[in-house]
MITOR-924319 format. One record per residue (C-alpha): z, y, x; residue number from 1; residue in three letters. Coordinates in Angstrom, 2 decimals, padded with zeros to 5 digits. Layout:
% MITOR-924319
<node zz="Z" yy="Y" xx="X" num="NUM" residuo="ala"/>
...
This chain:
% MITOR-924319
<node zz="014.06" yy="001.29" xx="005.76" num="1" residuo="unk"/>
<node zz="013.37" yy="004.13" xx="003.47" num="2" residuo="unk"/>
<node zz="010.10" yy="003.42" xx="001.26" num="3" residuo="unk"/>
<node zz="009.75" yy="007.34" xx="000.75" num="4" residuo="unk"/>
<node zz="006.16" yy="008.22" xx="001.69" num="5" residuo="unk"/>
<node zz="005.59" yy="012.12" xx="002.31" num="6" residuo="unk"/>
<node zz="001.75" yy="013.18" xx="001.56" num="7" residuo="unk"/>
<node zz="001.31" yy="013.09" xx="004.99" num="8" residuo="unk"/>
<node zz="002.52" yy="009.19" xx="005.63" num="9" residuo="unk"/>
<node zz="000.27" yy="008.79" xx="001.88" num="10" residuo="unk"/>
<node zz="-003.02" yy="010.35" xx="004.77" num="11" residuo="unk"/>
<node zz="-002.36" yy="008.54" xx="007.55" num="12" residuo="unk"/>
<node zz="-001.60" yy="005.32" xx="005.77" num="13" residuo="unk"/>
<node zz="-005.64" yy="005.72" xx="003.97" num="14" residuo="unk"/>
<node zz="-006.72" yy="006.45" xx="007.18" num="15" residuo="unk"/>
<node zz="-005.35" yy="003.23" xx="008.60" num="16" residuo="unk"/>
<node zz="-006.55" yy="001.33" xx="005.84" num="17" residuo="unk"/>
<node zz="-010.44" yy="002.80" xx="006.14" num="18" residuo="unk"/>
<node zz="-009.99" yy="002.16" xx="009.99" num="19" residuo="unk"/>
<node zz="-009.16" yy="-001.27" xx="009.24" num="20" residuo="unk"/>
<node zz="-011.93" yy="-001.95" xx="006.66" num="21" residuo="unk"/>
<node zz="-014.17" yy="-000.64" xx="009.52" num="22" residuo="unk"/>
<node zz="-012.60" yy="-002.60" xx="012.52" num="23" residuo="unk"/>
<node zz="-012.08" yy="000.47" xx="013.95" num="24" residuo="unk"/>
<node zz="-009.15" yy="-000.30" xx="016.39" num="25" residuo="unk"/>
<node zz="-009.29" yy="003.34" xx="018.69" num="26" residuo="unk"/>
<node zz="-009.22" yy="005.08" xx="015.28" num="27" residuo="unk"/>
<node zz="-006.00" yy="002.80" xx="014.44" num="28" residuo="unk"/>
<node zz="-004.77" yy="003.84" xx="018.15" num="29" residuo="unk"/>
<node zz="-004.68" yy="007.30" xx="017.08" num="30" residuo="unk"/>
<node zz="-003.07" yy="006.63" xx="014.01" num="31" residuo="unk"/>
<node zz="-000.19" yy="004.76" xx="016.05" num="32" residuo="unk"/>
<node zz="002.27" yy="008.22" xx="015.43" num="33" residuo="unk"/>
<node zz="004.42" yy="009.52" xx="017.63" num="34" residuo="unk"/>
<node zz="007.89" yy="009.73" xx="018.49" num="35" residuo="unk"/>
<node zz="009.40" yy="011.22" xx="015.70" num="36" residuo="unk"/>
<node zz="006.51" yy="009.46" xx="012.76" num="37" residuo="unk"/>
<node zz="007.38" yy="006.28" xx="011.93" num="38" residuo="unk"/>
<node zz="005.45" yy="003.22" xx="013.31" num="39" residuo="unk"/>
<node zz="002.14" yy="001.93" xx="011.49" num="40" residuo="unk"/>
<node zz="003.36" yy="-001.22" xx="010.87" num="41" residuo="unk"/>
<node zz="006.15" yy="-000.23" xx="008.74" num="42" residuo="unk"/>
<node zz="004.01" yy="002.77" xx="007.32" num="43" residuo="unk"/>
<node zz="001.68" yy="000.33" xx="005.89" num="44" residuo="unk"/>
<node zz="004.24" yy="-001.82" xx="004.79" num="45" residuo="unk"/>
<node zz="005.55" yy="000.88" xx="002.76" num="46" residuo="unk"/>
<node zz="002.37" yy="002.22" xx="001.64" num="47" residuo="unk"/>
<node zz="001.47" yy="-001.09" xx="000.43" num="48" residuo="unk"/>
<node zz="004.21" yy="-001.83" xx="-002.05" num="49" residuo="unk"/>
<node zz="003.89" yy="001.66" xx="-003.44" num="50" residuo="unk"/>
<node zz="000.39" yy="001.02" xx="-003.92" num="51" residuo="unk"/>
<node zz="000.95" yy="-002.76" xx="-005.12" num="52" residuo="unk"/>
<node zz="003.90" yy="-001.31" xx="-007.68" num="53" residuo="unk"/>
<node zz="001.21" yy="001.05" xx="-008.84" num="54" residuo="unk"/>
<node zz="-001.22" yy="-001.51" xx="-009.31" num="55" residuo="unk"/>
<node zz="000.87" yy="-003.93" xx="-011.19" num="56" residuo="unk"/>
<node zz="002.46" yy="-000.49" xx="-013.03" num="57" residuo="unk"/>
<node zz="-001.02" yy="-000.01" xx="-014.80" num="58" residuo="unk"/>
<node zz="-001.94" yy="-003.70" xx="-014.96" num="59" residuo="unk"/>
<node zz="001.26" yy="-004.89" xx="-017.62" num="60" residuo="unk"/>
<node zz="000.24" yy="-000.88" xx="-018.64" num="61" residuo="unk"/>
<node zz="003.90" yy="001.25" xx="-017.93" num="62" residuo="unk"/>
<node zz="003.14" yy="004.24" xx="-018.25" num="63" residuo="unk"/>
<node zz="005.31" yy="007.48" xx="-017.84" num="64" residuo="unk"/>
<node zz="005.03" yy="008.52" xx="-021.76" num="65" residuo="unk"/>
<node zz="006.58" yy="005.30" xx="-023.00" num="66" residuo="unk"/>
<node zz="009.77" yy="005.02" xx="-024.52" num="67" residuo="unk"/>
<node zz="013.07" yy="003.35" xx="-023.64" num="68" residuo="unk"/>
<node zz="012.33" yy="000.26" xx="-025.36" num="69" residuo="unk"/>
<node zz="008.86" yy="000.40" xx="-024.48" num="70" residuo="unk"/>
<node zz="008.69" yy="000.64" xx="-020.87" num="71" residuo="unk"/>
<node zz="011.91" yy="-002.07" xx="-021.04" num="72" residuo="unk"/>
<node zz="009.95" yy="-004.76" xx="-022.73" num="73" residuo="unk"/>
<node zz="007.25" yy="-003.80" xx="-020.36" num="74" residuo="unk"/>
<node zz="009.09" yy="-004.29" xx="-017.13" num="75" residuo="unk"/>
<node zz="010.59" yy="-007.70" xx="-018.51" num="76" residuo="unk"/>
<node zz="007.35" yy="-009.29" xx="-019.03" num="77" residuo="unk"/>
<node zz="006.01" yy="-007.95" xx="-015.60" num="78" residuo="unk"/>
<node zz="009.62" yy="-008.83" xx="-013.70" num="79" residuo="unk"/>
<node zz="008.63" yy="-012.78" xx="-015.72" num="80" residuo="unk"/>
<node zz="005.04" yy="-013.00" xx="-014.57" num="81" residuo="unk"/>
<node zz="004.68" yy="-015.11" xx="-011.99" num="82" residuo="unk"/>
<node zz="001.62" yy="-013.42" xx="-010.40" num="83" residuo="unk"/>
<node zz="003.68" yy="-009.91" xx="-009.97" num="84" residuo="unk"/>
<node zz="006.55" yy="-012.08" xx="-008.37" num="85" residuo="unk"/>
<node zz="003.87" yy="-013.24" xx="-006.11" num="86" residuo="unk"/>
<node zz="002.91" yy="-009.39" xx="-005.05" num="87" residuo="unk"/>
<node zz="006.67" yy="-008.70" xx="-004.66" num="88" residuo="unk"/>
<node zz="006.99" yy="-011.44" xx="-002.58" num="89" residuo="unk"/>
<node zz="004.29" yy="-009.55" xx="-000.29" num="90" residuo="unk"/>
<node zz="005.49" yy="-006.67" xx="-000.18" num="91" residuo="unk"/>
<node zz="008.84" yy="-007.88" xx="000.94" num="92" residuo="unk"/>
<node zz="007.10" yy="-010.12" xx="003.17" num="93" residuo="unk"/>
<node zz="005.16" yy="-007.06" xx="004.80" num="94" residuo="unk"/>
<node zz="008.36" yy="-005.28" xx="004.99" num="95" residuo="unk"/>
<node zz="009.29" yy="-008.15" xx="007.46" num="96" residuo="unk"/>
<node zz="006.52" yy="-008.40" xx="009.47" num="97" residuo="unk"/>
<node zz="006.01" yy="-004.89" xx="010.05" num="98" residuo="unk"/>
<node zz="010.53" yy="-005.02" xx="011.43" num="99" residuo="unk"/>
<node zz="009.24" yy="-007.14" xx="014.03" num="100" residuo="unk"/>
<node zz="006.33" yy="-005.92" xx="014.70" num="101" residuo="unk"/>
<node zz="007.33" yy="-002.59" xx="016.05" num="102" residuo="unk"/>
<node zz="005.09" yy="-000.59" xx="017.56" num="103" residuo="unk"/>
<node zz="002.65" yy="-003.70" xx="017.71" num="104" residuo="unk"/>
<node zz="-000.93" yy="-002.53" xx="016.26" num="105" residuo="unk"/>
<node zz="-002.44" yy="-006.02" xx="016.18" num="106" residuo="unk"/>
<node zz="000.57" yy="-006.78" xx="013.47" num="107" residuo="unk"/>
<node zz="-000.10" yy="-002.92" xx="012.01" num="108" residuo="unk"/>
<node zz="-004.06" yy="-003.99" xx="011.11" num="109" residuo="unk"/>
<node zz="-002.90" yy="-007.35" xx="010.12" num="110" residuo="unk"/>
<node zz="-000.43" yy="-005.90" xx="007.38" num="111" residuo="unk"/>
<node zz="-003.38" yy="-003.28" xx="006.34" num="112" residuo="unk"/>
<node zz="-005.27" yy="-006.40" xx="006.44" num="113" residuo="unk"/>
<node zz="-002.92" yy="-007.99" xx="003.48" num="114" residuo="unk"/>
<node zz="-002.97" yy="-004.91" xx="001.06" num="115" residuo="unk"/>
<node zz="-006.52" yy="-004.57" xx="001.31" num="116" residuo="unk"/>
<node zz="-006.96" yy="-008.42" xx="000.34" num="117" residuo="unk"/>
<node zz="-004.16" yy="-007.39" xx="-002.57" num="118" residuo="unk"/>
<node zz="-006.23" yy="-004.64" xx="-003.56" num="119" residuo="unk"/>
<node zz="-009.24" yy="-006.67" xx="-003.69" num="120" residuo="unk"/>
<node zz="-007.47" yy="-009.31" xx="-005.83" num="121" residuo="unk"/>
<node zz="-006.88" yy="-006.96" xx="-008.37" num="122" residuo="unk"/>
<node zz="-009.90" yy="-004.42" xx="-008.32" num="123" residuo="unk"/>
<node zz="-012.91" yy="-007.40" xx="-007.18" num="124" residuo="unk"/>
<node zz="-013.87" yy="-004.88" xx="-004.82" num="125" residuo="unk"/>
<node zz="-015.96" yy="-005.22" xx="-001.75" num="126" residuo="unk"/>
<node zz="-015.40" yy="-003.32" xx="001.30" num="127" residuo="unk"/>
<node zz="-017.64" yy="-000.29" xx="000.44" num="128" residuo="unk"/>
<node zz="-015.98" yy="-000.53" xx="-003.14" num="129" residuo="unk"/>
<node zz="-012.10" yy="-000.46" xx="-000.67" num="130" residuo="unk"/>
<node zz="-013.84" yy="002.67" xx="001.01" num="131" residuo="unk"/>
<node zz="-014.41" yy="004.77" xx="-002.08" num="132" residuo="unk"/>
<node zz="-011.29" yy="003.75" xx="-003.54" num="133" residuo="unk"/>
<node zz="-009.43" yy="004.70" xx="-000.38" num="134" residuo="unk"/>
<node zz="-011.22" yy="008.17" xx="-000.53" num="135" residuo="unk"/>
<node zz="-010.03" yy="008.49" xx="-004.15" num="136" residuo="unk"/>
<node zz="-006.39" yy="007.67" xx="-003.22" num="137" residuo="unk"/>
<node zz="-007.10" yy="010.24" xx="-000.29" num="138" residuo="unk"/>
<node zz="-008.51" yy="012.88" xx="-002.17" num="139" residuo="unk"/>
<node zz="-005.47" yy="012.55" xx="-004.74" num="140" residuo="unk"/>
<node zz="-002.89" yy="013.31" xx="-002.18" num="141" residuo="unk"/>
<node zz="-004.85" yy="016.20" xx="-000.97" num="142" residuo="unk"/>
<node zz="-004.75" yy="017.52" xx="-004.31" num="143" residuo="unk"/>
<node zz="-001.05" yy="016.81" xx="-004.37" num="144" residuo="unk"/>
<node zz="-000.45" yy="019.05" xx="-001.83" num="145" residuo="unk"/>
């Protein structure tokens, strides 16, 4: 499956995620895509572990300006930490889940489920606190554009 995530997958993933935080299962009908988009399952599967790799990016603090040696000394002690093995192991696990889930939108909110729990492990955010962050993450894209 290819991970890459257009600015238009990056919008429709956000608004799956706000439609989950609001239980909002005709909005995540909507969202469902078409023929030629790919399924929600697997979009939130991929939006999640490029928003989990961000996370854990700026938690071990790799940044784009480092150098060589810097960002490799960085990446060893995130690939060592136990806790980041544990948020591969999601994504991957995600990945999986949304393969057999198909076109299945009860799996689809389930996954968006996961990466919002992620999110709040690492932010201690609250589901207004998920809202404004997924408006952020929205607006950013826009901008992007």
């Amino acid at each position: 499956m290819d991970d890459e995530l257009t600015n238009d997958d990056h919008l429709r993933a956000l608004a799956a995620l706000e439609a989950v935080v609001q239980n909002n299962d005709s909005g995540l009908q909507v969202l469902a895509g078409g023929e030629h988009e790919r399924p929600l399952a697997a979009l939130l599967a991929a939006y999640g572990k490029h928003t989990l790799e961000r996370v854990l990016l700026a938690a071990f603090g790799i940044e784009a300006t480092m150098t060589r040696d810097e960002t490799g000394q960085r990446v060893a002690e995130l690939n060592g930490d136990p806790m980041a093995r544990i948020v591969f192991l999601l994504a991957d696990s995600l990945h999986h889940q949304a393969a057999l889930a198909g076109d299945d939108l009860v799996t689809a909110k389930r996954i968006g489920g996961s990466i919002l729990l992620a999110i709040h492990a690492f932010t201690d955010a609250d589901d207004q606190d998920a809202l404004t962050l997924l408006r952020a993450l929205r607006n950013e894209a826009l901008q992007s554009d």
